[in-house]
N, C-alpha and C positions, 0 to 999 in steps of 0.2 A: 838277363831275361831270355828265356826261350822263344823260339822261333812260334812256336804256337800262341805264348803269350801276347809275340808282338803283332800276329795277323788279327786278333781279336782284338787289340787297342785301337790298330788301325781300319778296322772297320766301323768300328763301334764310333770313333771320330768323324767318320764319312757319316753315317748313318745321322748322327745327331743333325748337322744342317737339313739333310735331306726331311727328318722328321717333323720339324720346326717352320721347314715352305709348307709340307704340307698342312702345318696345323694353320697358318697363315694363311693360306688358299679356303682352307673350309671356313675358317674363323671369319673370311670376307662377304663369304655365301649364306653364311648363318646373320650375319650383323644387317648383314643389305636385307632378308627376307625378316627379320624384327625390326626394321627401320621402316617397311614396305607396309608392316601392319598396322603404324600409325596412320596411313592414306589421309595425308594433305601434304602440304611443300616439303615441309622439314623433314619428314619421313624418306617421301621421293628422292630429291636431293641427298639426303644421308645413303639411301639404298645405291646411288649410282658410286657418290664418292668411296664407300666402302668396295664395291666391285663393279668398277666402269667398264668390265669387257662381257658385262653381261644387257645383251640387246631388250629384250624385256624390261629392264628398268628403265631404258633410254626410253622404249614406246611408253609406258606408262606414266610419266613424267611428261611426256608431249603430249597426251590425251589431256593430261590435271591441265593444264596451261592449256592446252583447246578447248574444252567441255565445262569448265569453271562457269558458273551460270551468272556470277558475278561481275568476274571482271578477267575474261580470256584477252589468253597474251598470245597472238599465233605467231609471231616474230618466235619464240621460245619454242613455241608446239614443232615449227618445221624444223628447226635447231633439233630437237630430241629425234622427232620422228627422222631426218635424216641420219644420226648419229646410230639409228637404231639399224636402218637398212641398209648402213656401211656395217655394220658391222655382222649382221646376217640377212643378206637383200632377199632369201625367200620367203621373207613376213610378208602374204597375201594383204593383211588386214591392216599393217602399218602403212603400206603402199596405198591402199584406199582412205585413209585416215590424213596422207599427206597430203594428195587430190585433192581431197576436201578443204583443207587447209588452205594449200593453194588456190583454188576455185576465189575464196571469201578472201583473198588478200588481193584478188586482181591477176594475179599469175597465171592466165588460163594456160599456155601453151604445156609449162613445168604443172601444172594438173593435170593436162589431158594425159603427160607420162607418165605419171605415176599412175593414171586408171589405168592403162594400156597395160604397165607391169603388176597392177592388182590382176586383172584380169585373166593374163597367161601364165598367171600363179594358181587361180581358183576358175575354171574351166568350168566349173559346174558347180560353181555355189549361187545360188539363186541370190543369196543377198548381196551379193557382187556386182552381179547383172542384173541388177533392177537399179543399183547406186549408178552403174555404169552410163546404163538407158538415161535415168533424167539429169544426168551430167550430159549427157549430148543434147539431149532434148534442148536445154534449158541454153546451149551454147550455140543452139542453132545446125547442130550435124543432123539430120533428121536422118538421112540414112543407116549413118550407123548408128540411133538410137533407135530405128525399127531392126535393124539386124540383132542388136543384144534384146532388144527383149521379145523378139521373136523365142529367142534363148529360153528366157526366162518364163516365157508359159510353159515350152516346150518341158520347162524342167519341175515347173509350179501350176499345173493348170487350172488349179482352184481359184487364181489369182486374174484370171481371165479379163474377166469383169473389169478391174482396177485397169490394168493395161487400156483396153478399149477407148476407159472416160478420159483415159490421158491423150492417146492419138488423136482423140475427134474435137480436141479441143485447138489442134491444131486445121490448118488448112490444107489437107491432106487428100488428094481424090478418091472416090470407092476403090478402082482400080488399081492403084498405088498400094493401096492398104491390100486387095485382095491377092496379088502378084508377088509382094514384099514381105509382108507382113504374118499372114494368116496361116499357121499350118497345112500342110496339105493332106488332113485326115478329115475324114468325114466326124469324128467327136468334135472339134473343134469348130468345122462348117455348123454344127447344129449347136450349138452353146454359140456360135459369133450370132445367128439368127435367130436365136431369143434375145440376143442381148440386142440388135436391129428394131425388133417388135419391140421391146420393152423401150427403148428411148424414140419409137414413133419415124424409123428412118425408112422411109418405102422407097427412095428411088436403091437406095444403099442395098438392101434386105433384094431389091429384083435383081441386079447386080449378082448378090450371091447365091440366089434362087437359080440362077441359069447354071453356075458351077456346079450345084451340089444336087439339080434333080434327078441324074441319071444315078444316083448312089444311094438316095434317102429309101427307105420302104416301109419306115414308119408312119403309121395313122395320124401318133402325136405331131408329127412334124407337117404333113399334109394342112391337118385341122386347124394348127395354131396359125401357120402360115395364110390361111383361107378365111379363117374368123379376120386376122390382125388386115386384110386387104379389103373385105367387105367393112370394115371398122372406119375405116379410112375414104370407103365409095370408090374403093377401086374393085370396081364389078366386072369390068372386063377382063384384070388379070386373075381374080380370083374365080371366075367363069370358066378361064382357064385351066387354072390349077387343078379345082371339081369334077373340071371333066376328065383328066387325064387320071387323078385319082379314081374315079368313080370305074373308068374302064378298064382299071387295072384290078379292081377289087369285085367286079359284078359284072364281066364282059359278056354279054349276051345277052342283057337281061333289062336294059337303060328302055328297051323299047318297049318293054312293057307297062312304060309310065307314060300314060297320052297326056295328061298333063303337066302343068308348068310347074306343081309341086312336085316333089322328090318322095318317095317312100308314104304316097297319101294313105295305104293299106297295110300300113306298120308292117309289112313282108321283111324286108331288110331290117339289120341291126343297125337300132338306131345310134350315128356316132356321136350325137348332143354339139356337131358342129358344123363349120361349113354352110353348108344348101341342106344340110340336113337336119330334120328337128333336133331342138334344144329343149330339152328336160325342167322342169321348174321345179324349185321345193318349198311346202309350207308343212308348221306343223298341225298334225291332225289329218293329211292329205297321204296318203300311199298311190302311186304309180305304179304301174306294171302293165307287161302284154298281156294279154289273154289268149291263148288257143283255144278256148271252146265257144267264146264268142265273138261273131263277129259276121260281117252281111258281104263282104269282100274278103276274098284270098282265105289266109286262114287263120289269120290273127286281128285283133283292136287293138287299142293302147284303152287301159281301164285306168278308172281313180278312185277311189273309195275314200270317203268322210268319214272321220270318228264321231260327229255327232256332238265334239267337246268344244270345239273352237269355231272361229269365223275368219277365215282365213282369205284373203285376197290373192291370187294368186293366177300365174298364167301356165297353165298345165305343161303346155309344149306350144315352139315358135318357131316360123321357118322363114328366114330371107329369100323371097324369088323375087329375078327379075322382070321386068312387066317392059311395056312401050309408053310415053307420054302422050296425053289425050286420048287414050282409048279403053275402048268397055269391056269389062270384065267379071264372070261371075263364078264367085265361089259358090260350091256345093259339096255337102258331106251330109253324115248320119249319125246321129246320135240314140243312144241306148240310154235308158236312166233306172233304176228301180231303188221307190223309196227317197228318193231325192228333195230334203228339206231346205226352209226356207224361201222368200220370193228369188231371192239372188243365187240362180242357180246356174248351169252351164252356157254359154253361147260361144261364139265366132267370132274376131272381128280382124279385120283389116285395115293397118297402118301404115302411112309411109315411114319409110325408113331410111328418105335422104331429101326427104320435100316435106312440108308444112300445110297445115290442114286437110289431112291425107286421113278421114278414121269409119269407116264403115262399121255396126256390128248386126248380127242376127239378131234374132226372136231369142230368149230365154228360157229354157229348159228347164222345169222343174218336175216333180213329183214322178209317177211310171211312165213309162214310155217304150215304145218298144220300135227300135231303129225309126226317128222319123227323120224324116229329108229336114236339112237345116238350110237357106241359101243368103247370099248377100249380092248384088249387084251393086257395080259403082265404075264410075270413071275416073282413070289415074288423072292427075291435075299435069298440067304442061313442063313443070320440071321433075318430076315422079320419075327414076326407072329403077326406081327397086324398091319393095313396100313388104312387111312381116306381115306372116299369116297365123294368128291365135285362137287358142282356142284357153278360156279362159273363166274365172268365178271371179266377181268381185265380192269386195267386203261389206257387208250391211250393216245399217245402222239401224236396225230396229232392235226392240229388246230381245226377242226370239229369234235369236239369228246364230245359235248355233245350227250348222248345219251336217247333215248324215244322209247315209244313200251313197251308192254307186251309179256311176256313168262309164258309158264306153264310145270311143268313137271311131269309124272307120269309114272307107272309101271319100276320103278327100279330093276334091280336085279344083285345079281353077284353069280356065278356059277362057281366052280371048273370043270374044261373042263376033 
């Protein structure tokens, strides 16, 4: 035999084992992933013993035996799931999978390491650090369950909300949470302070009011914050708020209001909150200012009836605050043309943190051309803050649709 014969024999001999591992390697990888598509034990199991050095089958085999809604076996689950992160420890999700494991077997310490190594594997997976957050929460670290999900807004801030009802469920001070906890962006300051107002926390909410006033310059935040304090009868801070709002939005101009109403000559845009009127709506009823009528300044606030409906309604409403036991009288103007029905425009004044508090005018109906409307009354001994309206009730006669415009302007009310 020639030399060329015999280099080709002897490779060709080499080559065969070599071909046969490899078809033996692939043939493990194919067998495990058709054993995997059965998904229950036998499959699982079959997938591992056909190719045990593959980590994925170990994790997925320790989920079946953890998540089995049945009858879970977590003796098995951390068996897998360990077998899976020896043999490639940068599975983020096996790592947190184990944690979990361990948590519900009593293990806390061998769980809090495995979140630790979930964690400084996934840096910035939100579902990470939200699993991470109520595994501390729930073990009692309260610190570093405000540090991870401080995280976790930070990286999810739609989730806001969710965070919040968790911390406050604990015993946590405003400060702690404002210090620790809160981003230090102003988006986050105004989403924590609706969600304040929304759950009715006022000492919480002034707390965060003091941080975030030198940065807000939104109206919406001013108003909501000033409705949700007057809502509450906290007049004195919302007096405040008003006022600082007001002189930053109309500075020079406050003086030209002799009295105790705000914007009684619809001059200003009205913001429908605060100290300032509040808008009503019914249908059949149109609001709007009027520039060509009016007996002050140089606008009204008009309403026009379609004539179709009977609507009750409080046109526009203003909270001011008053002093307890003492006299007071409203007075304003009213315009009318064409105004049906007996039930047509008046005035009236209500307390609005005291009981038996209701004054109203005379009734406006049919033409009119600006007449003086007034009320007189004394605030009751626990009264200091009472709504000032201007208002249609609903009739109950058979002819009680009503039609016609009204306008009103130069409001005021006056400590006698």
């Amino acid at each position: 035999m020639r030399i060329n014969e015999r280099l080709i024999l002897l490779v060709t001999l080499l080559a065969i084992p070599l071909y046969l591992l490899l078809v033996w390697l692939v043939s493990q990888t194919v067998l495990g992933d058709i054993s995997l598509r059965k998904m229950n034990e036998k499959g699982f199991l079959s997938a591992v013993s056909y190719d045990g050095r593959n980590a994925t089958y170990h994790y997925l085999l320790g989920r079946f035996y953890h998540y089995q809604s049945e009858n879970p076996d977590l003796n098995k689950a951390i068996s897998y799931y360990r077998e899976s992160v020896r043999l490639c420890p940068l599975q983020g999700g096996c790592w947190l999978d184990l944690s979990k494991a361990y948590q519900i077997t009593g293990r806390i310490k061998d769980a809090e390491n495995a979140m630790e190594r979930a964690l400084r594997l996934n840096p910035k997976n939100p579902a990470v650090m939200w699993e991470a957050g109520v595994f501390y929460l729930i073990n009692g670290n309260v610190d570093s369950a405000v540090t991870t999900l401080r995280e976790f807004v930070l990286l999810k801030p739609e989730k806001q909300e969710e965070v919040y009802d968790m911390l406050w469920k604990l015993p946590l001070d405003s400060q702690y949470i404002l210090k620790n906890f809160l981003p230090h962006s102003y988006p986050y300051y105004k989403r924590y302070l609706f969600y304040l107002i929304s759950a009715e926390r006022v000492k919480e909410s002034n707390d965060l009011w003091k941080m975030m006033k030198e940065v807000t310059e939104e109206d919406e935040v001013f108003l909501k914050y000033t409705d949700f304090l007057i809502s509450k009868h906290s007049y004195d801070e919302a007096e405040t708020i008003w006022k600082d709002f007001i002189g930053k939005r109309v500075t020079g101009k406050i003086e030209d209001q002799p009295s105790l109403l705000w914007n009684g000559s619809f001059e200003f845009k009205m913001l429908n909150g605060g100290f300032d009127w509040k808008i009503g709506e019914a249908e059949g009823v149109s609001i709007f200012l009027d520039n060509d009528t009016h007996i002050r300044g140089g606008r009204s606030l008009g309403f026009t009836f379609d004539g179709k409906h009977n609507p009750g309604i409080t046109v526009a409403s203003q909270v001011v605050r008053v002093i307890p036991k003492a006299k007071y009288l409203l007075r304003g103007y009213v315009k009318t043309d064409s105004l049906t029905t007996t039930n047509g425009v008046f005035f009236s004044v209500e307390g609005h943190n005291c009981k038996g508090m209701y004054k109203k005018s005379d009734v406006i109906t049919g033409n009119n051309f600006w007449r003086e409307v007034t009320v007189e009354f004394v605030t009751p001994p626990d009264c200091s803050a009472l709504s000032v309206n201007i208002r249609r009730e609903k009739s109950d006669k058979l002819d009680n649709k009503i039609g016609g415009t009204a306008w009103v302007d130069g409001i005021s009310l006056n400590q006698k």
